[in-house]
C-alpha positions as CSV (number, residue, x, y, z in Angstrom):
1,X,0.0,0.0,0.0
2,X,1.3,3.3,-0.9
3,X,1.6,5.8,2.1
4,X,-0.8,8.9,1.3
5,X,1.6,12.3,0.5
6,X,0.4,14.7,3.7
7,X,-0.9,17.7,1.4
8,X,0.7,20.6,3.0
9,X,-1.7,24.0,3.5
10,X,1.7,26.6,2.2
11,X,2.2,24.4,-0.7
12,X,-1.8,25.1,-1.6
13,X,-1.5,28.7,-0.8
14,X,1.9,29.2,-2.6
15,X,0.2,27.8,-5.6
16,X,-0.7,30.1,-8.7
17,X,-4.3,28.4,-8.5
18,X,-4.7,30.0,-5.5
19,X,-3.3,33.4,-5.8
20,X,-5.8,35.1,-7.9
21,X,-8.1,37.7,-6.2
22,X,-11.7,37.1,-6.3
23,X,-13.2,38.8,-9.6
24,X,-16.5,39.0,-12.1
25,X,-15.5,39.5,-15.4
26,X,-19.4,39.4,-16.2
27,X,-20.2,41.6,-13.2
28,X,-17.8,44.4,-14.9
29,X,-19.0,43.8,-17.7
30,X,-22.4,44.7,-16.6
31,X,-21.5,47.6,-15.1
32,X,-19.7,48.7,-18.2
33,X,-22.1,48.4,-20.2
34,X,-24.6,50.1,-17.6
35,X,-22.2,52.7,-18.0
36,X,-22.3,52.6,-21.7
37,X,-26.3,53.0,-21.5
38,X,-26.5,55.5,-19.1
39,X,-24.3,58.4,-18.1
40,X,-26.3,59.7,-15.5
41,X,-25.4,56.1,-13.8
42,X,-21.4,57.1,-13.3
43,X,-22.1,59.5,-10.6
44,X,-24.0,56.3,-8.1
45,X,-21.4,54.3,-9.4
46,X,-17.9,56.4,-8.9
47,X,-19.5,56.7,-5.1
48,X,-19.9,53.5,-4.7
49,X,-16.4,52.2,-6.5
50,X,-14.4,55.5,-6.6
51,X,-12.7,57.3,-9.7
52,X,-10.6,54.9,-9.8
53,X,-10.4,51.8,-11.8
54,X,-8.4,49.9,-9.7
55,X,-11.5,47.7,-8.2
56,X,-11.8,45.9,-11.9
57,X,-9.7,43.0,-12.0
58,X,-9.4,42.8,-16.2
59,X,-7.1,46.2,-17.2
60,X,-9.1,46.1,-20.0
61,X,-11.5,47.0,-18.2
62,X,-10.2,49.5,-15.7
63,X,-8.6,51.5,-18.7
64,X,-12.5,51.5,-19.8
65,X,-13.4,52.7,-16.9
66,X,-11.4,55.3,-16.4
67,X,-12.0,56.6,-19.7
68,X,-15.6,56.8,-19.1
69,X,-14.7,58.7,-15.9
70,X,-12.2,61.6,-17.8
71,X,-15.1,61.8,-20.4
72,X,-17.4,63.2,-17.9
């Protein structure tokens, strides 16, 4: 019988698997495109997410983002 390899937790956590931060492409999406349909929209959302882009995990989409934010 072959002994069972102890799986250790910092090999997990040191894995590439497991260092992504948590993201939505299709919730940024959404708001995108909310953003796209509506400019009276960016003013609830910059409160809510800042001027910022950095809260979008694509850079596609944070250099969107910002764009739409300089525009207005």
């Amino acid at each position: 019988m072959a002994a069972k390899k102890k799986t250790d937790l910092k090999d997990i956590a040191g894995s590439a698997e497991f260092n992504v931060p948590p993201h939505d492409i299709e919730a940024e999406r959404a708001v995108l495109g909310a953003l796209l349909m509506d400019k009276d929209i960016i003013h609830t959302v910059s409160a809510v997410i800042g001027f910022k882009g950095d809260v979008f995990y694509d850079d596609r989409h944070r250099i969107i983002y910002e764009s739409l934010i300089e525009l207005l």
